[in-house]
NUTOR-126062 format. One line per 8 residues: number of its first residue (from 1); for each residue x, y, z of C-alpha. Coordinates in steps of 0.1 Angstrom, whole numbers, plus 5000, padded with zeros to 4 digits. Layout:
N
NUM = X/Y/Z ~ ...
//
This chain:
394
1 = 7490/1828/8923 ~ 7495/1806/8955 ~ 7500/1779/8933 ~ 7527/1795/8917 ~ 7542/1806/8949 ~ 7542/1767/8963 ~ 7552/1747/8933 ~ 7569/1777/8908
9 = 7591/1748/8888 ~ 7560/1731/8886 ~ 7538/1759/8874 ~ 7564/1769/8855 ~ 7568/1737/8833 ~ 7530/1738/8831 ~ 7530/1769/8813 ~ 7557/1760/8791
17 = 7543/1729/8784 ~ 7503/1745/8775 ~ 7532/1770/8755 ~ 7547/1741/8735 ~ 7515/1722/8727 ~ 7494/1758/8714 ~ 7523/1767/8691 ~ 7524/1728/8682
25 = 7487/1739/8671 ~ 7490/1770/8659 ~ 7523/1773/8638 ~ 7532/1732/8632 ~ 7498/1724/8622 ~ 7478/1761/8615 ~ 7507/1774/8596 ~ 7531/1746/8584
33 = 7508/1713/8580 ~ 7501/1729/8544 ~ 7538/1719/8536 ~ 7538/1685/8535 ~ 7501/1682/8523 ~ 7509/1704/8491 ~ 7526/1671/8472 ~ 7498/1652/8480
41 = 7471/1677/8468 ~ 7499/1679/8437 ~ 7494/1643/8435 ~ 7455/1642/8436 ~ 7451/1668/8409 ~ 7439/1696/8424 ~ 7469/1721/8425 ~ 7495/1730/8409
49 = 7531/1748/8424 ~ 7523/1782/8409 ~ 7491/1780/8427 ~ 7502/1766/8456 ~ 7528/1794/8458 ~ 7495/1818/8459 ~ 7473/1791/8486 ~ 7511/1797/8511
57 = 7509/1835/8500 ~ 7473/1838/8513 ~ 7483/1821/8553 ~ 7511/1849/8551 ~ 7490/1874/8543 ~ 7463/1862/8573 ~ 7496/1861/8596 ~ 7508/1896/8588
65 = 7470/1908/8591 ~ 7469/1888/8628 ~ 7504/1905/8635 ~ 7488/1941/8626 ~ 7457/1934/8647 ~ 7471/1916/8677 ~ 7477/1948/8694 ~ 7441/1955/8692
73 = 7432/1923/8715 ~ 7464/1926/8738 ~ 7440/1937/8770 ~ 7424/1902/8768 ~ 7452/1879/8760 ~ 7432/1846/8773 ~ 7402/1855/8753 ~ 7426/1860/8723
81 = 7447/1830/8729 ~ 7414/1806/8732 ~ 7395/1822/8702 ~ 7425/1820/8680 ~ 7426/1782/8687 ~ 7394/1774/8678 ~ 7399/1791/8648 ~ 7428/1775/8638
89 = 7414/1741/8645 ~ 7382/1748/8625 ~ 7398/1765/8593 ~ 7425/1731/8593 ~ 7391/1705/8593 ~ 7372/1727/8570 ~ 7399/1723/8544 ~ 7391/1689/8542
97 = 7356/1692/8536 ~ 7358/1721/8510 ~ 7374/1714/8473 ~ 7374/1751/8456 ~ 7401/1774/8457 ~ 7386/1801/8467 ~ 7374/1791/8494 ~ 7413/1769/8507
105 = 7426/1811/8500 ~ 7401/1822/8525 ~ 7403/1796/8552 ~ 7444/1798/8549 ~ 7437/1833/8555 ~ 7418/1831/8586 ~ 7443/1804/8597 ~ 7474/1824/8590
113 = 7458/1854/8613 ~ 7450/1834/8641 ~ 7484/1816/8641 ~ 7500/1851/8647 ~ 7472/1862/8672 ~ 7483/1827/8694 ~ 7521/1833/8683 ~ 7520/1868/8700
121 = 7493/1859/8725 ~ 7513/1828/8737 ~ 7545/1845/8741 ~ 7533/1875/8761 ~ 7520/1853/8790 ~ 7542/1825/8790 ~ 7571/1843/8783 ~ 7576/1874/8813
129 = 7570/1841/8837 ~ 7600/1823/8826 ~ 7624/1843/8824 ~ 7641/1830/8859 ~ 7637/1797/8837 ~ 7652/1801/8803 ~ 7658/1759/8797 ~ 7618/1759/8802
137 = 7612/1789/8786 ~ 7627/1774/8754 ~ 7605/1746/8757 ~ 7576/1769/8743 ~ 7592/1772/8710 ~ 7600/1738/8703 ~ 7563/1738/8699 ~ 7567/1751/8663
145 = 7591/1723/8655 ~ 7574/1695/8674 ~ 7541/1704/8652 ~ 7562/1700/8621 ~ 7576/1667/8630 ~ 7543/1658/8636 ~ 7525/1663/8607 ~ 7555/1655/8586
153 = 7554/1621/8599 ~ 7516/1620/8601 ~ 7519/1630/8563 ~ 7543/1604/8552 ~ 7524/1574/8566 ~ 7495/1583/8547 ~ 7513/1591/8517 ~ 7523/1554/8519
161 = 7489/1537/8527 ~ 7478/1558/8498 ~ 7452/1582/8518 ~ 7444/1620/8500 ~ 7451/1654/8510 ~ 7413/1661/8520 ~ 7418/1629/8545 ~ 7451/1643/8557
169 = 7437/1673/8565 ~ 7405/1658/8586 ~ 7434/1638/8602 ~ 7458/1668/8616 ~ 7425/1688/8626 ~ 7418/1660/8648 ~ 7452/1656/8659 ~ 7447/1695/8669
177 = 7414/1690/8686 ~ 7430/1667/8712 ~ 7456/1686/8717 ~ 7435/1717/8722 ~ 7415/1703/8745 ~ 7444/1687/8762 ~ 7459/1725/8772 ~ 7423/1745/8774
185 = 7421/1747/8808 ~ 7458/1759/8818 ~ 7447/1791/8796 ~ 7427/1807/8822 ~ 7423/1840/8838 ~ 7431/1825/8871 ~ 7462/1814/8864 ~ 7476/1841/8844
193 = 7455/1869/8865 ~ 7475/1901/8882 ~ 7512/1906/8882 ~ 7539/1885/8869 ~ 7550/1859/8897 ~ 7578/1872/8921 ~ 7593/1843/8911 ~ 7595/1845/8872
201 = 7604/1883/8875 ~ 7638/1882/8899 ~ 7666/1860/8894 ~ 7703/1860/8899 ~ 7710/1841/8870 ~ 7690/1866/8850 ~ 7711/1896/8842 ~ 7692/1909/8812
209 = 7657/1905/8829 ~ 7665/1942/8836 ~ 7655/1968/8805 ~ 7682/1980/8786 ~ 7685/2016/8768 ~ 7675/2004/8728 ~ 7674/2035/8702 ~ 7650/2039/8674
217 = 7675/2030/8652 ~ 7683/1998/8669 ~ 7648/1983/8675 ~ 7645/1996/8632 ~ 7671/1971/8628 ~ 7659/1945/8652 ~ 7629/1946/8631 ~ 7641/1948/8598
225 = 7665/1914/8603 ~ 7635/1890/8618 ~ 7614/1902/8587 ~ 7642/1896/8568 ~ 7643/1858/8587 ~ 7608/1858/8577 ~ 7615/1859/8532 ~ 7646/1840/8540
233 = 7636/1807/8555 ~ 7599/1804/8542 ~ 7610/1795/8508 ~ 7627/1764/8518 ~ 7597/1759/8545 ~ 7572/1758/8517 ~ 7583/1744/8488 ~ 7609/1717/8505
241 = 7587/1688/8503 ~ 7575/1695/8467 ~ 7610/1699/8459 ~ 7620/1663/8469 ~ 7589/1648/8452 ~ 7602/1669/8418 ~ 7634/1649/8427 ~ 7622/1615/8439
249 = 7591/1609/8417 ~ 7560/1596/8439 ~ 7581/1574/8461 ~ 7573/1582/8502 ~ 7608/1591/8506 ~ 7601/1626/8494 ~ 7584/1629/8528 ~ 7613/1625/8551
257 = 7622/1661/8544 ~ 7594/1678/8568 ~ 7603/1655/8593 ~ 7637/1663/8594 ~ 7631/1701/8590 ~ 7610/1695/8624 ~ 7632/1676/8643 ~ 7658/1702/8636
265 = 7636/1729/8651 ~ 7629/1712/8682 ~ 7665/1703/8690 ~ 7680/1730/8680 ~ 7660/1754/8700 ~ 7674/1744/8731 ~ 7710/1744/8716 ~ 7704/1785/8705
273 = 7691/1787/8743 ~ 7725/1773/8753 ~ 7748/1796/8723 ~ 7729/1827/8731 ~ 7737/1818/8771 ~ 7778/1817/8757 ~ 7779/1841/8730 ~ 7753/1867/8735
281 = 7722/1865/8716 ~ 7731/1893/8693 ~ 7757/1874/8682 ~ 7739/1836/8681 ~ 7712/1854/8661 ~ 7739/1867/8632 ~ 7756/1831/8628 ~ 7719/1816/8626
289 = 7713/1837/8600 ~ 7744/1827/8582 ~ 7735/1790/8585 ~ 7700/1795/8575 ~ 7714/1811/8543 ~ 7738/1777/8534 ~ 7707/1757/8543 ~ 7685/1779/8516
297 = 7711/1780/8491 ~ 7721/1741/8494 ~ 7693/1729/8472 ~ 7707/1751/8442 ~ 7741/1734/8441 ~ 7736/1704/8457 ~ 7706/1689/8437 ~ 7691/1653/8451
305 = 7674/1638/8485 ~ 7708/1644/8505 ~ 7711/1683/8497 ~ 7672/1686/8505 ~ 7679/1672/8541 ~ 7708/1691/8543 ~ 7688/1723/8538 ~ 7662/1708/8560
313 = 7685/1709/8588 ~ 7702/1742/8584 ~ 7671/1754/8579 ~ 7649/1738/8602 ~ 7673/1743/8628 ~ 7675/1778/8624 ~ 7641/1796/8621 ~ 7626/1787/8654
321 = 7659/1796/8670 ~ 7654/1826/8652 ~ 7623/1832/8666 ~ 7628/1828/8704 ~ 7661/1847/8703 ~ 7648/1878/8690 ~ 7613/1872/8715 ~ 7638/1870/8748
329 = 7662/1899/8733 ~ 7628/1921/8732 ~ 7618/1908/8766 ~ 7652/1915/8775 ~ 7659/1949/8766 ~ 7626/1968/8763 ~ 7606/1951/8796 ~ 7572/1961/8798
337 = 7570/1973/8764 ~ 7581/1940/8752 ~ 7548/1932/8737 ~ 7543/1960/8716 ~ 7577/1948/8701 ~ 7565/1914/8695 ~ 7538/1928/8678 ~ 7566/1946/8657
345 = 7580/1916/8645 ~ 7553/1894/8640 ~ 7541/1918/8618 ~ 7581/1923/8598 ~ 7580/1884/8601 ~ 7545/1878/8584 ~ 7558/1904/8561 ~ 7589/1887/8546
353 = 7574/1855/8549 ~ 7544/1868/8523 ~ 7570/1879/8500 ~ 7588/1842/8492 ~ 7562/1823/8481 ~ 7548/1856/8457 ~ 7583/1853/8446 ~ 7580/1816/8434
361 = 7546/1824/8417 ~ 7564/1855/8397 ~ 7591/1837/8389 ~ 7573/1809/8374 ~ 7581/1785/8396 ~ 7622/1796/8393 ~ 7632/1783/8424 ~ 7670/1784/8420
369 = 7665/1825/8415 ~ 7643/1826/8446 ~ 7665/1808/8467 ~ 7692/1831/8459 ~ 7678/1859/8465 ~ 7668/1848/8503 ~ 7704/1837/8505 ~ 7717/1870/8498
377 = 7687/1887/8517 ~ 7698/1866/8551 ~ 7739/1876/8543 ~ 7731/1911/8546 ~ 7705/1913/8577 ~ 7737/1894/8594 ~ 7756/1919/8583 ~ 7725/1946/8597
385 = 7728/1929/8634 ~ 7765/1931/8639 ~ 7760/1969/8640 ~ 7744/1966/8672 ~ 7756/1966/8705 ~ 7768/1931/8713 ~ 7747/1922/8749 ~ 7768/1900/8775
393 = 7766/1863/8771 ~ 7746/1843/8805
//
């Protein structure tokens, strides 16, 4: 606490930082790693699309069960956020050392639940102490992003020295262990003990710090449009990569697409911080979801590499916008009870995104129809959030 008291910019980019680097872990590399991995276990003969759809569909599931449970573990939030490391890191390794398919739907399982155990975890303590600091408190969700460009890239270089999926995953487990260790000891009870710091509670810059009056119907629809985020973008965020290899053939160019899709998420995370600060976040959150549906619908009439990165952009630099937008509006507006609403949508989120890839595996592997359908699905939750009140821009 005194620490914070001396040095708050300091502590404050400290905590972002620890932030940043656990949902690096949990959603770039827990969540997303499978991504770029799936063409190269496509490659190595031991999965197919359909059942890849099912292997994406089972780390949903896991993420909607941790989004259910969360609220159960809420009391102990360092305890939470530590354990649901670990596990993330050990189901990630264990997927290279395993080769039966039963047993990748289990450990993507466990994965997907511990992801949303540090997604909601993470947020509730980084986020009420940086909310006098919103440029820093955006730097927790490039996390998601950074994680993606790094095991996009980590991906494509071994793609073209010709390594296998079981090696790639060994490989990003590692990666995760250092990092892990790297930002264990900022997750402490000390530091995150007692009140919320003076310092990240009371600002003048911070109008909507101050809870707002939000009706049933309004947090309904709140909830309803990040689930709907959730079906919409996690097509594209699955199957992308597989789709440029279906395009490309073998080459390592098919790889440049979860790269892309990352880099997108980082950057634009601080430009939705700076929109949501000029336009309201209401309104920033409507017009991502009308970019995120050109991105998903891109691939369908614009066949080839260039209309894959073009969705991978739209896309990518969407979703994790997405995601801190509608975690400040519910720190915003509902205050203390913030985190039971983050538990809300986590749980809409995991939702939606368990529903895509199910869709693929229905469809027999239609992806056109898919696509369309999260196109459509995104149109109308835009539609959804311009009925509510439209908050003050800064």
């Amino acid at each position: 606490m005194a620490m914070t008291q001396i040095h708050p910019y300091r502590e404050s980019l400290r905590i972002a930082l620890a932030g940043m680097l656990a949902l690096s872990i949990a959603m770039g590399i827990g969540r997303f790693s499978f991504t770029p991995i799936l063409p190269m276990m496509q490659s190595d003969g031991s999965l197919t699309l359909t059942l890849g759809g099912w292997l994406a569909s089972s780390n949903y599931l896991g993420y909607l069960i941790g989004g259910l449970t969360a609220r159960f573990f809420m009391h102990k939030p360092i305890v939470l956020v530590r354990t649901a490391l670990s596990l993330v890191i050990a189901t990630t390794l264990w997927m290279g050392f395993v080769n039966q398919y039963e047993a990748w739907l289990a450990l993507r399982l466990f994965s997907g639940a511990a992801s949303a155990w540090v997604m909601v975890s993470v947020s509730s303590l980084c986020m009420p102490r940086l909310t006098s600091t919103p440029r820093i408190a955006s730097l927790v969700f490039t996390g998601v992003g950074n994680g993606i460009s790094l095991t996009g890239v980590v991906c494509l270089g071994l793609v073209m020295i010709g390594m296998t999926a079981s090696f790639a995953w060994i490989t990003i487990g590692l990666i995760a262990v250092l990092i892990g260790i790297t930002i264990w000891p900022v997750f402490s009870e000390q530091r995150f003990s007692g009140t919320v710091p003076r310092s990240a509670t009371v600002s003048s810059n911070t109008r909507s710090a101050r809870p707002q009056s939000v009706t049933t119907s309004q947090q309904s629809i709140l909830i309803w449009s990040y689930g709907i985020s959730g079906f919409g973008y996690i097509i594209p965020a699955t199957f992308l990569p597989a789709q440029a290899r279906d395009i490309l053939g073998d080459t390592p160019l098919f790889g440049l697409a979860w790269p892309v899709f990352g880099i997108a998420s980082s950057l634009m995370v601080f430009c939705g911080g700076m929109l949501s600060a000029r336009w309201g976040r209401i309104k920033t959150w409507m017009i991502a979801h009308l970019v995120m549906a050109l991105g998903v619908a891109i691939p369908t009439v614009w066949p080839g590499l260039s209309g894959i990165l073009v969705a991978a952009l739209c896309v990518g630099g969407t979703f994790v916008a997405v995601t801190l937008i509608a975690m400040q509006h519910a720190q915003a507006v509902l205050g203390s009870e913030a985190p039971a609403m983050m538990v809300k949508l986590t749980t809409a989120y995991a939702t939606g995104q368990i529903l895509g890839p199910i869709f693929i595996s229905l469809l027999n592997g239609n992806m056109n129809l898919a696509l369309w359908i999260g196109t459509v699905a995104l149109i109308f939750s835009s539609w959804m959030l311009s009925r509510l009140p439209m908050d003050a821009p800064g």
